[in-house]
N, C-alpha and C positions, 0 to 999 in steps of 0.2 A: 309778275315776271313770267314770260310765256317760254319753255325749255322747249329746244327745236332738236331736227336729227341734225348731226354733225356728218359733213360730208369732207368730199376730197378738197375742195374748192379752199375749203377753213386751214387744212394744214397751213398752208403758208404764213399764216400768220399769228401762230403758236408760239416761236421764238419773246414776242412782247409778254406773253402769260407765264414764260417758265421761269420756276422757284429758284433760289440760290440753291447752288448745291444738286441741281438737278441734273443739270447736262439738258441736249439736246431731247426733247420730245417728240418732236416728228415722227420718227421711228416705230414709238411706241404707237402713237395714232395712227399708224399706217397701218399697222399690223392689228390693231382692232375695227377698221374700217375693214379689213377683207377676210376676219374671222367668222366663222358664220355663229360663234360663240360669244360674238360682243354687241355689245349696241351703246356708241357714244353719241354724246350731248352738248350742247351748247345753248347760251342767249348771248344774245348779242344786245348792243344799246347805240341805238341810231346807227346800226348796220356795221359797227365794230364788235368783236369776238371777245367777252368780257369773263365769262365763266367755261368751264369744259365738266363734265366728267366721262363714266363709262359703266358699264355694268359686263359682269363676265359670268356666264352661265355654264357651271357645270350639270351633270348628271338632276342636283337637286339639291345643288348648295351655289350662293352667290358670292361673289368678290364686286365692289364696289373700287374704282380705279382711278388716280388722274384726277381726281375732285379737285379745280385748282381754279382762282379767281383772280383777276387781274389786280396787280398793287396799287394802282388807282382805283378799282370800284371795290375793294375790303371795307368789311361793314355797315353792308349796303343790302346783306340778306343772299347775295347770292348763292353765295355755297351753300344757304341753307336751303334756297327754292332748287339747287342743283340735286343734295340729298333724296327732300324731299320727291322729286320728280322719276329720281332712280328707284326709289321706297316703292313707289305707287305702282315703278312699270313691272314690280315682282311680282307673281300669282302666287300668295303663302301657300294656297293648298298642292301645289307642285313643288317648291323651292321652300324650305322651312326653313331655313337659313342661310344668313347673309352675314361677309365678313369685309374689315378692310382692316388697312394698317394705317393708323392715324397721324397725321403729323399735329404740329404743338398748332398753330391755326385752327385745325380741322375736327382737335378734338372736343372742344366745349358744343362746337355743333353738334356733333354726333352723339352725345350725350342728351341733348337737348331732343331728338329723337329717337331714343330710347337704346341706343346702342350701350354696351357695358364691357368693360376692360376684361378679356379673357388669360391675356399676356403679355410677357414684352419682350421684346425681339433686343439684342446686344447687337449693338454695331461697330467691328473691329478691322482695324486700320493696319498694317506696316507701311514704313516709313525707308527701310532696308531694302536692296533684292536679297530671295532667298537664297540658301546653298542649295544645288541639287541633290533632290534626296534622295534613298535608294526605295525604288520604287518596287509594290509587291509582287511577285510574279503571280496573284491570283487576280488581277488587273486585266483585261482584256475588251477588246472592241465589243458591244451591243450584236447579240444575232436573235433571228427571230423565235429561235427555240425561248427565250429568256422572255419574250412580249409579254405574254397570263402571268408569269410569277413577279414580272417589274409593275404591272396595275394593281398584284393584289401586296405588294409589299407598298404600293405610295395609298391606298387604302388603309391599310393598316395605322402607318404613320399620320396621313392626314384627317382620317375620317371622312373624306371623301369619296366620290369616283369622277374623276381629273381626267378619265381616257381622250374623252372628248379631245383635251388642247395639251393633251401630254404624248400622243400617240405622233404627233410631225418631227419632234424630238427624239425619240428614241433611238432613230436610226444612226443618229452621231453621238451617242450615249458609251461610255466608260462600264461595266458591271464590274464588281466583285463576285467572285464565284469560291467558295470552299473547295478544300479537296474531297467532297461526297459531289460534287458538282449541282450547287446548291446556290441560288443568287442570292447574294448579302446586302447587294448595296448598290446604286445605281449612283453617277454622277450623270449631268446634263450640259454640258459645257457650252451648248449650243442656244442656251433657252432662259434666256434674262439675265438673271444675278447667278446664275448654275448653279442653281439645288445639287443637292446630294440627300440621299436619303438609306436609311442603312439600319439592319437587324439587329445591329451590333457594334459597339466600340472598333473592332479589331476591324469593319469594314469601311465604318465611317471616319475613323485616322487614317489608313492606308487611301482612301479617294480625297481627303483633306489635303494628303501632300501633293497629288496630282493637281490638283484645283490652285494650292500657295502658290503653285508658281507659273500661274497665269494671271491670280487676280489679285490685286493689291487690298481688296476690301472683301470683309465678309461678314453676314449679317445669317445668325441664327436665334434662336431661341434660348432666349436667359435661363432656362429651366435644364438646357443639355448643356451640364456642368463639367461632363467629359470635354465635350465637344470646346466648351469655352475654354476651356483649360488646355488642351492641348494646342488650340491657335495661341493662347498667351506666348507656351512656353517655345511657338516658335517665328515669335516678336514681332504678335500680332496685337495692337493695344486697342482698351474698348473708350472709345469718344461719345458716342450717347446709347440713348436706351428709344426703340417706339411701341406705342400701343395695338397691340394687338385685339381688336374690339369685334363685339358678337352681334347681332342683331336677331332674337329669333329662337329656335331650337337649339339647346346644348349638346353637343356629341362627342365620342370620347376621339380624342386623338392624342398622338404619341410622341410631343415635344424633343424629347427624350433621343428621337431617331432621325430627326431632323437636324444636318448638318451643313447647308444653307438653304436658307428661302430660296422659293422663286423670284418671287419681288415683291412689293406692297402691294401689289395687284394680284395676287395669287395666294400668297402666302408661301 
C-alpha cells in the first residue's frame, strides 16, 4: 500500500471517510494542508480516497492526527500502513516523541507499533444550557506583554514547546491574570476544542465558566480531578473515556493543569 501526499483536490471527498460522531472534517484538513506544521496523507484504491492521516510537528514532539480509514476498506491494514508511513516520516534524532489520542479502532494498531497508554482523557457532555455565571474580574483579553509567560506556562503543562501552532491563537485568547499581575491561566476559544490551561485551580475554574457557556462538550484529563469535578458539579456528565498513547521519549507533563485539550490531534 503506497501512502501518497494529500492535497487540496482530496478534500472534497472526506465527507464518505468521516467517523460517527465526528462532524465535519474538511476543516480540519484545511487547516493542516496550509500549516507549515503538518504534513497529511493518504492512499487511495483505484483512484478513491480510502485512508487519510497527518502528522503535526512541534518544536521536538509529534502528534499523529485524523488516522481514519473508510468503513468499507477496515481490516484491510490500512490504518496500519497509514501509521506506519507517518512512523517512518519522523527523524527520532530530532522528534523523540510522538503522541496521538486513540480511538477504540485505532487502538489495537497503535499498540501493535509500539505505542503505550500514557492516559486517558474524560469526555463530558451537558445536556442543559447553563446559568450565566459570574465571571472573574481577573479575566481579561490576551496582550502581548502575557506572549513569553503563556509559552512557558503551556510548556510547563504540556512538556512541550507548541509555539509553533499555538502562537495564531493567542491573539483571541482569554488570560487569568492575579492581583501581583501574574498570568495563571490561558483559555483559547479560538483553537479546536478550546484548551485552557492553568497554574492553578482558582485559574482554571474561573476560565471553565467562561468556556461552559459556549461549549456543550469538554474533554480533559481523567487525572485533573479538580478540573472533572467542578464540570460535574455544573451538569457536565462524563460519556466515555480516550487513550492517550506515547510513542518514543517519556516526558513530564502536568495533567493536573490541563483544563481542556486542544483535540486528539494535539493533545
Amino acid at each position: 500500500m503506497i501512502c501518497q501526499e494529500f492535497t487540496e483536490d482530496d478534500i472534497a471527498y472526506l465527507p464518505e471517510l468521516e467517523p460517527e460522531g465526528w462532524g465535519d472534517i474538511r476543516p480540519r484538513f484545511s487547516y493542516f494542508l496550509k500549516s507549515p506544521c503538518c504534513k497529511p496523507i493518504k492512499i487511495e484504491d483505484n483512484g478513491r480516497l480510502v485512508a487519510v492521516g497527518t502528522s503535526i510537528f512541534h518544536a521536538d514532539t509529534v502528534w499523529f492526527a485524523c488516522i481514519i480509514t473508510h468503513a468499507e476498506h477496515r481490516n484491510k491494514g490500512l490504518g496500519s500502513a497509514i501509521t506506519r508511513s507517518l512512523i517512518e516520516s519522523v527523524d527520532p534524532n530530532r522528534y523523540a516523541t510522538i503522541y496521538l489520542d486513540a480511538t477504540e479502532f485505532g487502538y489495537p494498531v497503535y499498540l501493535k507499533h509500539g505505542f503505550e497508554v500514557e492516559g486517558l482523557y474524560a469526555h463530558l457532555r451537558r445536556e442543559d444550557a447553563p446559568q450565566p455565571p459570574s465571571l472573574s474580574t481577573l479575566i481579561r483579553p490576551f496582550s502581548e506583554d502575557f506572549r513569553e509567560a503563556a509559552y512557558a506556562l503551556d510548556r510547563f503543562v504540556s512538556g512541550e514547546d507548541r509555539r509553533g501552532v499555538m502562537a495564531e491563537f493567542l491573539k483571541d485568547s482569554l488570560v487569568y491574570v492575579n492581583v501581583n499581575q501574574e498570568l495563571q491561566g490561558v483559555y483559547f476559544p479560538t483553537w479546536s476544542d478550546g484548551p485552557i490551561i492553568a497554574a492553578n485551580h482558582a485559574a482554571g475554574s474561573a476560565l471553565i465558566q467562561v468556556r461552559l457557556m459556549e461549549r456543550p462538550v469538554a474533554i480533559l484529563p481523567l487525572d485533573n480531578h479538580a478540573g472533572v469535578k467542578f464540570l460535574q458539579e455544573n451538569g457536565y456528565n462524563m460519556y466515555r473515556t480516550s487513550r492517550r498513547m506515547i510513542l518514543g521519549k517519556h516526558r513530564i507533563w502536568q495533567p493536573e493543569h490541563l483544563y481542556n485539550r486542544i483535540s486528539g490531534a494535539l493533545g
